[in-house]
C-alpha positions in Angstrom: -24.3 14.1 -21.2 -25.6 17.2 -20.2 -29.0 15.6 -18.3 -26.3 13.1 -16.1 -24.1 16.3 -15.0 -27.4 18.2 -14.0 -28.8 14.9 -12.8 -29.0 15.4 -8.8 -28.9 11.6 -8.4 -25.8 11.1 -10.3 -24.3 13.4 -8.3 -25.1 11.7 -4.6 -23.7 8.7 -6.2 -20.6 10.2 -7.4 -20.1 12.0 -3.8 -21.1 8.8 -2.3 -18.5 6.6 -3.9 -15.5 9.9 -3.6 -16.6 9.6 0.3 -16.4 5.6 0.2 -12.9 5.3 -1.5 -11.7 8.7 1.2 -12.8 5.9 3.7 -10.9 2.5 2.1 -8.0 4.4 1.5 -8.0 5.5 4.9 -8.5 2.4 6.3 -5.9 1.2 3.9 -3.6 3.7 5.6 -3.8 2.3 9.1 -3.2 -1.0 8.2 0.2 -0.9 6.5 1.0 0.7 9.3 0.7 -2.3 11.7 3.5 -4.0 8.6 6.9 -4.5 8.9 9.1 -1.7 7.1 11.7 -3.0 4.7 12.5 -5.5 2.1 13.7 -9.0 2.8 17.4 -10.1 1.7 19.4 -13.1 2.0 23.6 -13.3 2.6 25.4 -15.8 1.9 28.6 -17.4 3.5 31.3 -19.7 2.8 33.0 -21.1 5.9 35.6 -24.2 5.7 33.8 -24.9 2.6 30.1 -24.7 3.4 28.1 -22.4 2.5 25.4 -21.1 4.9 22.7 -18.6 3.9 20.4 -16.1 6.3 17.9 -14.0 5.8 17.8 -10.2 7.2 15.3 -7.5 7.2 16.9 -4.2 5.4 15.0 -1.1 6.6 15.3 2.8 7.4 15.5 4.1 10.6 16.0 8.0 10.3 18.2 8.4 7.7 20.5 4.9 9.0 20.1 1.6 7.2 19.3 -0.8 9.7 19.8 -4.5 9.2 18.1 -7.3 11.2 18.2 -10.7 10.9 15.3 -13.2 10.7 15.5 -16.6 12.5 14.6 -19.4 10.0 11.5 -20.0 11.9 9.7 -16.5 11.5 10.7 -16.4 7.8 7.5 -17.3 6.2 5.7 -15.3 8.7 7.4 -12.4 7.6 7.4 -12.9 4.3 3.6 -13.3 3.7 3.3 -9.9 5.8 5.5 -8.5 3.6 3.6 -9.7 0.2 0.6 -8.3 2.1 1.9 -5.4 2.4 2.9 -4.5 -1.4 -1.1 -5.8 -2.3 -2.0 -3.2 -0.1 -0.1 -0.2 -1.5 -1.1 -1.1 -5.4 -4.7 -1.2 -3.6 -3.6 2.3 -2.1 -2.2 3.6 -5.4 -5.2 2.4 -7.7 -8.0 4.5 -4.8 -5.8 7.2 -5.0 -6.2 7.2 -8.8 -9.9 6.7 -8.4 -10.4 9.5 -5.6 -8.4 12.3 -8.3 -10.8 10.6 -11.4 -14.4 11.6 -9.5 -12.3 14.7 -8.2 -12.2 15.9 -11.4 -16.1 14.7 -12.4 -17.2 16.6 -9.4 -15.3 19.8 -9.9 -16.7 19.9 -13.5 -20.6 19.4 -12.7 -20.2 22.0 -9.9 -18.7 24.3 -12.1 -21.2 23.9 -14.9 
């Protein structure tokens, strides 16, 4: 172990992949951004006895819970952006993970 954490090369590589996953989660960053807030709900209603469903967006806005609902027609739309949006935070989390793991290897063959 000792000839990898002196190793020079080792250590560009480490700093190149701490600089490449900075860069992903960055980029990762700006694209949820562009994704709808909220999580996707459906009501249902009985009228003169039928029962009609809807869907509605449930979000924040500062501090308020805000509901909006989605025409029938921009559901699956919606819905996909939505699924991509929870790949892209467990993508988020899991760099996040990685960045603090070669955090730590590169504090320690600095320090040694």
């Amino acid at each position: 172990m000792n000839v990898e954490e002196k190793d020079r090369v080792v250590h560009g590589m480490l700093e190149d992949e701490y600089q490449r996953c900075q860069d992903v989660l960055h980029s990762l960053q700006e694209k949820i951004k562009l994704f709808p807030k909220g999580a996707l709900n459906v009501r249902k209603k009985k009228y003169k006895g039928k029962e009609y469903s809807y869907h509605y967006l449930i979000s924040r806005e500062g501090g308020k819970i805000v509901n909006r609902h989605i025409p029938e027609e921009n559901l699956s739309q919606l819905s996909n952006q939505l699924k991509e949006r929870d790949l892209c935070k467990k993508e988020i989390q899991s760099y996040k993970k990685r960045i603090a793991y070669l955090e730590r290897l590169l504090k320690t063959s600095k320090s040694k």
